[in-house]
N, C-alpha and C positions, 0 to 999 in steps of 0.2 A: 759427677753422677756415674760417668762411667767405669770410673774408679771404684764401686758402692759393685755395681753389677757384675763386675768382673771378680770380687772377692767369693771364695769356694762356700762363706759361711751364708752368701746371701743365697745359693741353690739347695735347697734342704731335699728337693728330690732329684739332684747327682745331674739335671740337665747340663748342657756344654753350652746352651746357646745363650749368650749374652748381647743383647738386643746395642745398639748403637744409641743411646738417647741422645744425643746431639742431634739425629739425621731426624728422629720422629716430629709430625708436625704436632703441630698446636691445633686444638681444635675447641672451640667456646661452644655449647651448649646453647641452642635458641631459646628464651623465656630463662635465661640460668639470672637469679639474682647478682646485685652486684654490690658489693658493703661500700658506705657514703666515704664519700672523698674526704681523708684527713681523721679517719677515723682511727682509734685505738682498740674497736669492741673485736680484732680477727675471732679469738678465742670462740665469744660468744657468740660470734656471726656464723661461724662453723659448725655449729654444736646446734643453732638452730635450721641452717643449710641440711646437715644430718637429719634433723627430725623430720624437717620435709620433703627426706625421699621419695620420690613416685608420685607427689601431687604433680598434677599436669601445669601450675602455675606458683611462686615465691613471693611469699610476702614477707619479707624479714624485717620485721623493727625492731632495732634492740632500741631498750631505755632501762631505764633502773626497773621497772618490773621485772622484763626480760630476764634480765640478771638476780635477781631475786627469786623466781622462780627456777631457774637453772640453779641456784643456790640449791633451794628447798630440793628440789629432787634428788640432789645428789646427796643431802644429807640425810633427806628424809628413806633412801632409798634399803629393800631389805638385808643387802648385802654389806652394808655400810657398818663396819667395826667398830667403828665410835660416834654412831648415832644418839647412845643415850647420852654420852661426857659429850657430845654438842647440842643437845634440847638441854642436859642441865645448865649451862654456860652458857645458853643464851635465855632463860629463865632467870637467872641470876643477873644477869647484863640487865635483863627487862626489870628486875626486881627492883634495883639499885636505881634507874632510872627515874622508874616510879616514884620512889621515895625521894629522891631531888627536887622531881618536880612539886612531889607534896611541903618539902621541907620551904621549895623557893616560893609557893602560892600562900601559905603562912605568913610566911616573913613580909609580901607586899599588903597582906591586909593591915 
């Protein structure tokens, strides 16, 4: 890290002072969430850690909602480039789906 700080590209306004991170302590935030033991969700647990900025308390549940709606936002979002080629394709996914399951409830009558 200290490696990282002392590189010229990391001070973009020309400072000299390049802090020691080894020497800085740790310090935990009281009421800070903490992601479940053994989990895989960091990404999402972050992203929802983010959204809860500045509430005075954290309730982070990720589940497949969670993830699904962090989905949807990100696609659904206005800046998003290829919002319409992902509502098409997943229209399409939906489409075809439908149609299996119409094809497989036929076939068991």
């Amino acid at each position: 890290m200290e490696e990282l700080l002392m590189d010229p590209a990391f001070h973009v306004t020309g400072t000299k002072h390049t802090p020691n991170v080894s020497e800085l302590s740790l310090v935990t935030p009281n009421d800070m969430g903490v992601q479940a033991d053994m989990s895989n969700d960091c990404g999402v647990w972050v992203i929802m850690w983010m959204k809860q900025m500045g509430e005075k308390e954290y309730k982070i549940d990720v589940d497949d909602g969670t993830r699904l709606r962090i989905a949807l936002d990100l696609i659904l979002d206005p800046s998003n480039e290829l919002k319409e080629k992902a509502l098409a394709a997943a229209k399409k996914k939906l489409w075809l789906l439908q149609k299996k399951r119409r094809v497989k409830e036929s076939n068991s009558c």
